[in-house]
CHARMM-style PDB file with segment names, atoms N, HN, CA, C and O in Angstrom:
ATOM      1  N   UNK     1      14.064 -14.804 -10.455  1.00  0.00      PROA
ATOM      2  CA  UNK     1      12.990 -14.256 -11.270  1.00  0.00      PROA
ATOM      3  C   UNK     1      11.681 -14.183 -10.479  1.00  0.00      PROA
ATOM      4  O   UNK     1      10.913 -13.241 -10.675  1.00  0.00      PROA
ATOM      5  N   UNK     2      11.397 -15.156  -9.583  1.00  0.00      PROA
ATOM      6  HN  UNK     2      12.021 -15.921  -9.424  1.00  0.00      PROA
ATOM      7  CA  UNK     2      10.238 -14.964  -8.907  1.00  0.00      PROA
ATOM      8  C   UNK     2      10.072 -14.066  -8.066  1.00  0.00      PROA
ATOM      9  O   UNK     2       9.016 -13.507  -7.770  1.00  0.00      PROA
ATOM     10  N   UNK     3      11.866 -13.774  -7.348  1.00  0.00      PROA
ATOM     11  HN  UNK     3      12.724 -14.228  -7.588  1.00  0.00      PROA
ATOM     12  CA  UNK     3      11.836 -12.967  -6.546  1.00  0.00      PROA
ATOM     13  C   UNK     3      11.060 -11.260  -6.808  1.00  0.00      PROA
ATOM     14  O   UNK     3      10.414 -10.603  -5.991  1.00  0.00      PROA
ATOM     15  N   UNK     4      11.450 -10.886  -8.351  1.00  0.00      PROA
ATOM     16  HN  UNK     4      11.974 -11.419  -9.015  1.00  0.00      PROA
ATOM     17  CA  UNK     4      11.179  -9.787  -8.834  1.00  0.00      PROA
ATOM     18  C   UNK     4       9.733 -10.286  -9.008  1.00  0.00      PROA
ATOM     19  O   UNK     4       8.988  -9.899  -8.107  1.00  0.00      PROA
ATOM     20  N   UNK     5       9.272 -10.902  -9.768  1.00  0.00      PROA
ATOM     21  HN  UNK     5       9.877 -11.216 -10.500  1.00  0.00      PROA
ATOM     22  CA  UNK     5       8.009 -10.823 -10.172  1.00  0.00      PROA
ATOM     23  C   UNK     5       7.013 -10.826  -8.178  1.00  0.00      PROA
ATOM     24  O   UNK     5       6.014 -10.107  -8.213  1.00  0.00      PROA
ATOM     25  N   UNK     6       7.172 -11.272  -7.242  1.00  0.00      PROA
ATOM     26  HN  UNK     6       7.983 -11.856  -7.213  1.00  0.00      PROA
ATOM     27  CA  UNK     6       6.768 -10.880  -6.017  1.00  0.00      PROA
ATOM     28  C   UNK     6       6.653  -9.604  -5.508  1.00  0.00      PROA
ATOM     29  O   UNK     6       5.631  -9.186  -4.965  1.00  0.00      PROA
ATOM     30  N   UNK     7       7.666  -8.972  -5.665  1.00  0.00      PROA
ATOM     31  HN  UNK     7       8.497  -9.311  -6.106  1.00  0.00      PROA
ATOM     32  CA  UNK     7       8.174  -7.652  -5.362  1.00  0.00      PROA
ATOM     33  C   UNK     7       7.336  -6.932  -6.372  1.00  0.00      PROA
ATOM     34  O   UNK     7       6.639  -6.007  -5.954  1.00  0.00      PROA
ATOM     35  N   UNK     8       7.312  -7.188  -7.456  1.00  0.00      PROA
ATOM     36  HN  UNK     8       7.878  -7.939  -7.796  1.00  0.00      PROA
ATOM     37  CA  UNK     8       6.015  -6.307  -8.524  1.00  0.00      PROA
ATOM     38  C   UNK     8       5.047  -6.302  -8.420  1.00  0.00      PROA
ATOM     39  O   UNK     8       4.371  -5.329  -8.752  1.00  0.00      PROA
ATOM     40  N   UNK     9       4.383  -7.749  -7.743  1.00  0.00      PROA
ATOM     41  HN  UNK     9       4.933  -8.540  -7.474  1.00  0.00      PROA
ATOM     42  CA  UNK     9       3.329  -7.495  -7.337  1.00  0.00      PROA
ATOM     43  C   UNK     9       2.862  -7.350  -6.129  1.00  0.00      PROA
ATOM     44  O   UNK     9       1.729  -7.800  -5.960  1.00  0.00      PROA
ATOM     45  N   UNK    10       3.474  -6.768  -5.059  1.00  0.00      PROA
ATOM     46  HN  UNK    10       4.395  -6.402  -5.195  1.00  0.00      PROA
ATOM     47  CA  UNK    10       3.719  -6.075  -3.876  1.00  0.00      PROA
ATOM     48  C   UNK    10       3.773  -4.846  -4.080  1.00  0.00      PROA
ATOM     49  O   UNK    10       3.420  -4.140  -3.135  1.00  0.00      PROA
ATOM     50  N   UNK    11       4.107  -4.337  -5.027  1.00  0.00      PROA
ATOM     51  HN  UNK    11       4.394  -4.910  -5.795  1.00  0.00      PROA
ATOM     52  CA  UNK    11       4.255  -2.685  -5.692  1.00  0.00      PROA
ATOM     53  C   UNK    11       2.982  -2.469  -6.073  1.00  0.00      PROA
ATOM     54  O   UNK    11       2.507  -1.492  -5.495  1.00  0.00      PROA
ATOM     55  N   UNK    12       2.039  -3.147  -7.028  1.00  0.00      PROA
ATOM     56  HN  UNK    12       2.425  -3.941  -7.498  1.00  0.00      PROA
ATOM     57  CA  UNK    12       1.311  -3.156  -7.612  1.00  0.00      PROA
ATOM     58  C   UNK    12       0.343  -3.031  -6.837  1.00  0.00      PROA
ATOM     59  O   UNK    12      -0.394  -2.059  -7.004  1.00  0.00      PROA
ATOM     60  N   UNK    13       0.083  -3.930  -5.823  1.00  0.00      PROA
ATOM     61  HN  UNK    13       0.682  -4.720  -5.687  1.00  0.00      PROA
ATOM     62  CA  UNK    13      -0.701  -4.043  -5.008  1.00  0.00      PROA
ATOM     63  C   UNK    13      -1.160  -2.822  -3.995  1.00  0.00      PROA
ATOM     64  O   UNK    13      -2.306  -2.559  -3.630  1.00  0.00      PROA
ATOM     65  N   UNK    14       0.508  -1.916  -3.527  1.00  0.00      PROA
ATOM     66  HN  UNK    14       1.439  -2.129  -3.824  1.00  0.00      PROA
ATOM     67  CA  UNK    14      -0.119  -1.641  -2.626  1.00  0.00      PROA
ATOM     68  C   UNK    14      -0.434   0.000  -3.471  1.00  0.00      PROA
ATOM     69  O   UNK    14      -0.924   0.976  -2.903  1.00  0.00      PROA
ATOM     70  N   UNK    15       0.049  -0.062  -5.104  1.00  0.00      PROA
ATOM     71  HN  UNK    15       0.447  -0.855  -5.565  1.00  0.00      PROA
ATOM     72  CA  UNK    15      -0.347   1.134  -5.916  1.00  0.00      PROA
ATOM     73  C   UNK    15      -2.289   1.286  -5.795  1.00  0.00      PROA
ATOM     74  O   UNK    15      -2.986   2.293  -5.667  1.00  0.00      PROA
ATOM     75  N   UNK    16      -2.717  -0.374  -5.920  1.00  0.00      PROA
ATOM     76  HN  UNK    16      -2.151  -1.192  -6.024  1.00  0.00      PROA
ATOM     77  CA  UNK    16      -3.698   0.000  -5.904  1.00  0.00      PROA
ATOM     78  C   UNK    16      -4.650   0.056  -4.866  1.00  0.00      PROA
ATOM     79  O   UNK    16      -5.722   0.637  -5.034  1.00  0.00      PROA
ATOM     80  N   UNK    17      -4.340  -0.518  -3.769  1.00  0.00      PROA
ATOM     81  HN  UNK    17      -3.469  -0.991  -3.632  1.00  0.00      PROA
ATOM     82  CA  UNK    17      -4.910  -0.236  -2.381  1.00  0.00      PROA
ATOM     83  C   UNK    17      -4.886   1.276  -1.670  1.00  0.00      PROA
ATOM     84  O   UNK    17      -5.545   1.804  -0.774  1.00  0.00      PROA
ATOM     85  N   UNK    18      -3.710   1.731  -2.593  1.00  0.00      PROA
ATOM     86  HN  UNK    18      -3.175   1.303  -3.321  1.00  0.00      PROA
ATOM     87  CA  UNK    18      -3.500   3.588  -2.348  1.00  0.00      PROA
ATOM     88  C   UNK    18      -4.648   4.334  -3.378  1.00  0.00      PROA
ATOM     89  O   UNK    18      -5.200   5.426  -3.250  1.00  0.00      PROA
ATOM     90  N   UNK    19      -4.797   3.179  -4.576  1.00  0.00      PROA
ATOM     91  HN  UNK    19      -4.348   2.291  -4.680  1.00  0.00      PROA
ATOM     92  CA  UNK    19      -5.896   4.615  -5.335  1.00  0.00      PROA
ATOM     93  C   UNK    19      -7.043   4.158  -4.697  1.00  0.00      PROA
ATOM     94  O   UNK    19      -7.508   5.087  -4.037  1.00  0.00      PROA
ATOM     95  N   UNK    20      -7.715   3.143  -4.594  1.00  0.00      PROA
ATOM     96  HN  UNK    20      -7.337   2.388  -5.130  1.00  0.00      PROA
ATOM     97  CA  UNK    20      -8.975   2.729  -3.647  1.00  0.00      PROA
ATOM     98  C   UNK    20      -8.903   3.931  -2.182  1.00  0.00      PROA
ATOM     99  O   UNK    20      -9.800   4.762  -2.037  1.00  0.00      PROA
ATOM    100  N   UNK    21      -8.306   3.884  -1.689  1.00  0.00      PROA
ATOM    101  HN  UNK    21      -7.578   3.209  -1.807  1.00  0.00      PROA
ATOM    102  CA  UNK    21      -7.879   4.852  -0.567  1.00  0.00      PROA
ATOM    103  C   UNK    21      -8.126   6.086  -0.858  1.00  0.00      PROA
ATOM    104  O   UNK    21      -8.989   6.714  -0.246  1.00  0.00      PROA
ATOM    105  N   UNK    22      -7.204   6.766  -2.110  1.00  0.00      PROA
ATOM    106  HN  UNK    22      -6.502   6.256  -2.608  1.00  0.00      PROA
ATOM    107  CA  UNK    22      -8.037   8.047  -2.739  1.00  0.00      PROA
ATOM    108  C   UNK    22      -9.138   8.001  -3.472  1.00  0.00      PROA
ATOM    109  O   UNK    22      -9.712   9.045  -3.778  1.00  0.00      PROA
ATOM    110  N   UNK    23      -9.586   6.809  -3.852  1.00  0.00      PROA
ATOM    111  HN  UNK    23      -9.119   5.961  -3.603  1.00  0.00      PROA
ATOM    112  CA  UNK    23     -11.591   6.933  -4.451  1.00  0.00      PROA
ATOM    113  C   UNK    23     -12.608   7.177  -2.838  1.00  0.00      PROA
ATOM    114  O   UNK    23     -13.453   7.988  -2.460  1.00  0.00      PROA
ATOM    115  N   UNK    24     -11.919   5.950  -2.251  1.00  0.00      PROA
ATOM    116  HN  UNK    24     -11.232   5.291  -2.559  1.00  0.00      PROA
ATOM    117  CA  UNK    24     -12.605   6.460  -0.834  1.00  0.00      PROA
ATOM    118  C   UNK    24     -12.935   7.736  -0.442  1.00  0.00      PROA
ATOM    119  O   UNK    24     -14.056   8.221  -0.286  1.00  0.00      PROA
ATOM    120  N   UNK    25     -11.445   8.416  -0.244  1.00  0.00      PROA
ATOM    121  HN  UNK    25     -10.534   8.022  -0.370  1.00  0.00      PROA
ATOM    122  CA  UNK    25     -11.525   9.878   0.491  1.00  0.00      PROA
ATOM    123  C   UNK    25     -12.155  10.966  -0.405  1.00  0.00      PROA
ATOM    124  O   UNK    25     -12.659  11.982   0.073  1.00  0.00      PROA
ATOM    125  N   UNK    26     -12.097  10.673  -1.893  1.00  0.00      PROA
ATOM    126  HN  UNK    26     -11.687   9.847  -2.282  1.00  0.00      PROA
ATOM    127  CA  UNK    26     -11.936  11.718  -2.836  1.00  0.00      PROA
ATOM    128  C   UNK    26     -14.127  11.752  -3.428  1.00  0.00      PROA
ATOM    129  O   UNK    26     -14.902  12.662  -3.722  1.00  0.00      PROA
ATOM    130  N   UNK    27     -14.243  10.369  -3.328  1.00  0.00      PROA
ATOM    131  HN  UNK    27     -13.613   9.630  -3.090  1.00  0.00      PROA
ATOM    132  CA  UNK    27     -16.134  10.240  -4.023  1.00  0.00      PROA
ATOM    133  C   UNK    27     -17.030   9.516  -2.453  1.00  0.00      PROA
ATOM    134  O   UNK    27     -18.256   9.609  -2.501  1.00  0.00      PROA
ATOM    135  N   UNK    28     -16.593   9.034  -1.526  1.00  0.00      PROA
ATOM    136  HN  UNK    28     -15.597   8.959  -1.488  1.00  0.00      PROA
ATOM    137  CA  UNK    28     -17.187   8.419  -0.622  1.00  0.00      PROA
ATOM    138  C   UNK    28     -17.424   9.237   0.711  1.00  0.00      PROA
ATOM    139  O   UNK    28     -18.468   9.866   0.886  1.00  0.00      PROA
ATOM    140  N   UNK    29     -16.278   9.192   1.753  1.00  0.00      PROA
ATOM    141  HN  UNK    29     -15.430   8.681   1.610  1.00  0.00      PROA
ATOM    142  CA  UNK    29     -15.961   9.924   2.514  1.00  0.00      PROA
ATOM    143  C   UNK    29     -14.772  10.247   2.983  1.00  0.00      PROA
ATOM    144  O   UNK    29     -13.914   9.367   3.064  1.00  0.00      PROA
ATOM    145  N   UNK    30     -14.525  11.417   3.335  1.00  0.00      PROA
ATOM    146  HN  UNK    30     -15.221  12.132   3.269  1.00  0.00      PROA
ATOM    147  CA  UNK    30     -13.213  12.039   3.479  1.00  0.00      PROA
ATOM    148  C   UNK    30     -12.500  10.696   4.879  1.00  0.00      PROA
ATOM    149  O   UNK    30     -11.514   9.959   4.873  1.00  0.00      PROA
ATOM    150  N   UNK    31     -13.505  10.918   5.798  1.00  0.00      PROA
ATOM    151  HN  UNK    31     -14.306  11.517   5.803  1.00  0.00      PROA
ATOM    152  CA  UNK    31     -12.911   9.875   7.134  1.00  0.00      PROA
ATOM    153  C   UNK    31     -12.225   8.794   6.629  1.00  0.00      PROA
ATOM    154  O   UNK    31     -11.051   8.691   6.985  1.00  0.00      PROA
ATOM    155  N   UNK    32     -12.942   7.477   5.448  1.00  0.00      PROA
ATOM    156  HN  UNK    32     -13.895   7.561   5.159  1.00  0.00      PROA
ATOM    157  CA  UNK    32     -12.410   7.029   5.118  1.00  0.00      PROA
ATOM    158  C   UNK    32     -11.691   6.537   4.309  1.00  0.00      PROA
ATOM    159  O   UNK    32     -11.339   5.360   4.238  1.00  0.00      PROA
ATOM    160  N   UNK    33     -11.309   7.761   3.366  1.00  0.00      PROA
ATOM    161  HN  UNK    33     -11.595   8.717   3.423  1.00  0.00      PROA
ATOM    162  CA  UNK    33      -9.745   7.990   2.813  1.00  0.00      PROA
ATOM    163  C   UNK    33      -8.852   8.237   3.808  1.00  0.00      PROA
ATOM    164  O   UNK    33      -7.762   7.680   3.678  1.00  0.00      PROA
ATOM    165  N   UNK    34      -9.033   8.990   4.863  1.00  0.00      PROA
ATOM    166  HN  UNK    34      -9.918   9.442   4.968  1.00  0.00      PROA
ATOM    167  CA  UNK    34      -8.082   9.168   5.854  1.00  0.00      PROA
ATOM    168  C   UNK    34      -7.525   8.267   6.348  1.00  0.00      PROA
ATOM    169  O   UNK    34      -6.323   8.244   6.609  1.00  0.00      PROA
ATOM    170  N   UNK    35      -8.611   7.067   6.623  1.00  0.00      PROA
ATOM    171  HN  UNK    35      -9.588   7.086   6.411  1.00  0.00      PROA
ATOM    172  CA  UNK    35      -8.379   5.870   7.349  1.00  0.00      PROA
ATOM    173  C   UNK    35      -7.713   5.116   6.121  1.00  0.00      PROA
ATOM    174  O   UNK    35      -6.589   4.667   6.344  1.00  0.00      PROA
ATOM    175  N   UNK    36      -8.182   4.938   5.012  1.00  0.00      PROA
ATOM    176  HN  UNK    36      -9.096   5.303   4.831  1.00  0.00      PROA
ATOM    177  CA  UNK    36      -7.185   3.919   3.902  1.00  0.00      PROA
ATOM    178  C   UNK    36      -5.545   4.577   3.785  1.00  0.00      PROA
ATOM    179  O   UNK    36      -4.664   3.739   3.591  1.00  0.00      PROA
ATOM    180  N   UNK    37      -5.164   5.899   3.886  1.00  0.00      PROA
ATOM    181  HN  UNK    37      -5.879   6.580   4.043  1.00  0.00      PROA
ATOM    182  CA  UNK    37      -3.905   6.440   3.619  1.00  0.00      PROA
ATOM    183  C   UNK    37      -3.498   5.942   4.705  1.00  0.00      PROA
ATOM    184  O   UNK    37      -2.685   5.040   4.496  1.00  0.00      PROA
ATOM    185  N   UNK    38      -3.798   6.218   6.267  1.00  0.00      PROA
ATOM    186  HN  UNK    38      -4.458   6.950   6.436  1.00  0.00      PROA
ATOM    187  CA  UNK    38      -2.911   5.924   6.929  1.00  0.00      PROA
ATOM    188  C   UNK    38      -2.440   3.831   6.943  1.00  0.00      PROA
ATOM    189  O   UNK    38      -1.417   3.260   7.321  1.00  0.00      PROA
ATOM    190  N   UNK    39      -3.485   3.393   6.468  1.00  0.00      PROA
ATOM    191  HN  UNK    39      -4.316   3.857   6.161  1.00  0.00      PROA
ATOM    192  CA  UNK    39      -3.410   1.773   6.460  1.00  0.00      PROA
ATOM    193  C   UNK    39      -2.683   1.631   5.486  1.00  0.00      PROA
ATOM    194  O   UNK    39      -1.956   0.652   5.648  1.00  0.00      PROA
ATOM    195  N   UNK    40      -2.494   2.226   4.374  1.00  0.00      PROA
ATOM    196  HN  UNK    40      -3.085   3.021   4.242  1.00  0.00      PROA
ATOM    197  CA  UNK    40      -1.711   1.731   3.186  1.00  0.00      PROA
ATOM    198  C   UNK    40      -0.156   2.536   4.121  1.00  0.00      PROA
ATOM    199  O   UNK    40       0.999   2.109   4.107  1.00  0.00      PROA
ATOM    200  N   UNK    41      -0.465   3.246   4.536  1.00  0.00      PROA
ATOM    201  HN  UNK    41      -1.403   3.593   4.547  1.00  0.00      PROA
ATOM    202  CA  UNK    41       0.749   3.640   4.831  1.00  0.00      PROA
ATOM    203  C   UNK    41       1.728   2.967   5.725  1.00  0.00      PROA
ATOM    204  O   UNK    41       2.951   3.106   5.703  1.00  0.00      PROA
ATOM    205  N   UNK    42       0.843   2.032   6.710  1.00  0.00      PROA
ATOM    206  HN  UNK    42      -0.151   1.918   6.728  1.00  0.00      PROA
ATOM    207  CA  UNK    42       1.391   1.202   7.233  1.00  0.00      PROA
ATOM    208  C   UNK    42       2.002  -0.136   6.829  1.00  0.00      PROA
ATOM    209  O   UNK    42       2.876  -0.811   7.372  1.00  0.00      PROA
ATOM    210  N   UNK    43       1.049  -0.388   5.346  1.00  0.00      PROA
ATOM    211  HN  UNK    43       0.339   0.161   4.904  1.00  0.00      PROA
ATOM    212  CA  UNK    43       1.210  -1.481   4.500  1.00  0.00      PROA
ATOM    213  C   UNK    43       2.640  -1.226   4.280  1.00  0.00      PROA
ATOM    214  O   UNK    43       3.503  -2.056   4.566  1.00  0.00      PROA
ATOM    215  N   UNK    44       2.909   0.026   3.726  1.00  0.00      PROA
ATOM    216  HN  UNK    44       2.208   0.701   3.493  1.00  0.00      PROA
ATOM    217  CA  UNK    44       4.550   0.562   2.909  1.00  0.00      PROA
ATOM    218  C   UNK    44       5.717   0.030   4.039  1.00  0.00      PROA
ATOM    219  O   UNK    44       6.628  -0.764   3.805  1.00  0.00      PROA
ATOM    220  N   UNK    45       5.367   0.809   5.535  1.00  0.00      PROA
ATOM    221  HN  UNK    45       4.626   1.453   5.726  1.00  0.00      PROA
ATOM    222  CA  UNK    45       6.182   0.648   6.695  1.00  0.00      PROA
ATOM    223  C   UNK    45       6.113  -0.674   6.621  1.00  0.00      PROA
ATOM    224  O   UNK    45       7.236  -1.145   6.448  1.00  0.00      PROA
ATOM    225  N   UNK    46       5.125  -1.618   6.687  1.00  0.00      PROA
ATOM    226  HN  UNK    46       4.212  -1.235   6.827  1.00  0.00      PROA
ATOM    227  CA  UNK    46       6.290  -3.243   6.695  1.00  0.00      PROA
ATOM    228  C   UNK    46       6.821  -3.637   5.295  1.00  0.00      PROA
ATOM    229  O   UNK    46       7.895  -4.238   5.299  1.00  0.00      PROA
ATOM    230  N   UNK    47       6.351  -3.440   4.328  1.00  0.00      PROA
ATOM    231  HN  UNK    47       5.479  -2.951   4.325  1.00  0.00      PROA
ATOM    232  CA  UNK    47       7.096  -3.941   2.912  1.00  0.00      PROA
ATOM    233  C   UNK    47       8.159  -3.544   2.919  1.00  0.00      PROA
ATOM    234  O   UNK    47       9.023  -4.358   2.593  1.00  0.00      PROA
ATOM    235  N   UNK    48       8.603  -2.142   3.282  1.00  0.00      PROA
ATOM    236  HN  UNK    48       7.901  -1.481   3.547  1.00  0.00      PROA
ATOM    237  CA  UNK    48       9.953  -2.127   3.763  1.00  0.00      PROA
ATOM    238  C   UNK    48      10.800  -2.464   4.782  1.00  0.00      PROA
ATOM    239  O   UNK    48      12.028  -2.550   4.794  1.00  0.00      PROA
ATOM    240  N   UNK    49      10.016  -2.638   5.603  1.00  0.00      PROA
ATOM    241  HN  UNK    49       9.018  -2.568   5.593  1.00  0.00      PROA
ATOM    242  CA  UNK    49      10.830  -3.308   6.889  1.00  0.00      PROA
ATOM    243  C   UNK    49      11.055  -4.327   6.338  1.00  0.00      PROA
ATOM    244  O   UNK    49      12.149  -4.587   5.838  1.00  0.00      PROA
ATOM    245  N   UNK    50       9.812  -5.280   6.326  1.00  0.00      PROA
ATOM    246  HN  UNK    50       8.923  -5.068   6.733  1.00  0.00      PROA
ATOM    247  CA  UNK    50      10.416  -6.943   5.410  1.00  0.00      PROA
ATOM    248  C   UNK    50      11.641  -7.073   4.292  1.00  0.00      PROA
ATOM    249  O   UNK    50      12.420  -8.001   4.074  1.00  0.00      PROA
ATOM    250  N   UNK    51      11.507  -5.867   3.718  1.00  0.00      PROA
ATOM    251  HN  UNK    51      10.874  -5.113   3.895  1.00  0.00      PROA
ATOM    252  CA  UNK    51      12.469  -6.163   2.359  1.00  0.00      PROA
ATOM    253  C   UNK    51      13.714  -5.900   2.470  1.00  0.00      PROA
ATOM    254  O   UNK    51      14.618  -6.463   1.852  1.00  0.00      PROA
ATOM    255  N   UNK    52      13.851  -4.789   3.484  1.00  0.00      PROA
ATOM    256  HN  UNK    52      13.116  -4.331   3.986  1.00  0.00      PROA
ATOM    257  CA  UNK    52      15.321  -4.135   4.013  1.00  0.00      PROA
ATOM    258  C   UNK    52      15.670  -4.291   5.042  1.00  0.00      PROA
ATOM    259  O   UNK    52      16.883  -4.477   5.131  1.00  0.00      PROA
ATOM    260  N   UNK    53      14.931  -4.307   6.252  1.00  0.00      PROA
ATOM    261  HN  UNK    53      13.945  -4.156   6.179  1.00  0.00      PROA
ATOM    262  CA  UNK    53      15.235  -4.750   7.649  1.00  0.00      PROA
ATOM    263  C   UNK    53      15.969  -5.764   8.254  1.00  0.00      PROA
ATOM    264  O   UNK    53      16.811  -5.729   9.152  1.00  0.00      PROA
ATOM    265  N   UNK    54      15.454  -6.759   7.538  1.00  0.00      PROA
ATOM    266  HN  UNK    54      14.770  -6.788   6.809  1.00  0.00      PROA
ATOM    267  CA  UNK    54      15.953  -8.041   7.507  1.00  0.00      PROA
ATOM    268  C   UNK    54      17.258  -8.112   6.621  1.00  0.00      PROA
ATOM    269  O   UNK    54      17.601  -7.712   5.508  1.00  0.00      PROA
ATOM    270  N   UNK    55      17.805  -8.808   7.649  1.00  0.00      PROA
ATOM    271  HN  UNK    55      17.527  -9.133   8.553  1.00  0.00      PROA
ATOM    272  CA  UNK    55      19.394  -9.246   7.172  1.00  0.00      PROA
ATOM    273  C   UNK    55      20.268 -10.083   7.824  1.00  0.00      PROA
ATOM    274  OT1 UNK    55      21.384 -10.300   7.351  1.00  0.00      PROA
TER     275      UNK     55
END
């Protein structure tokens, strides 16, 4: 059970580090939305590496 409830909030988390990322790019500046997409995007590339990679 903890396992899921971790994993939800690993989802959750990086849902909202992606909309911060589009408030950035979308009301602040474009550069750094650019810069939050590609960082969240890297966030995704290890949550999946960690979650599936491993074995």
């Amino acid at each position: 059970m903890r396992k899921i409830l971790a994993h939800a909030a690993a989802i959750i988390g990086l849902y909202l580090a992606f909309s911060f990322a589009l408030f950035l790019g979308l009301q602040v500046n474009p550069m750094y939305g650019n810069i939050g997409v590609v960082a969240v995007g890297g966030l995704i590339v290890l949550y999946v590496y960690v979650v599936f990679g491993r074995k």
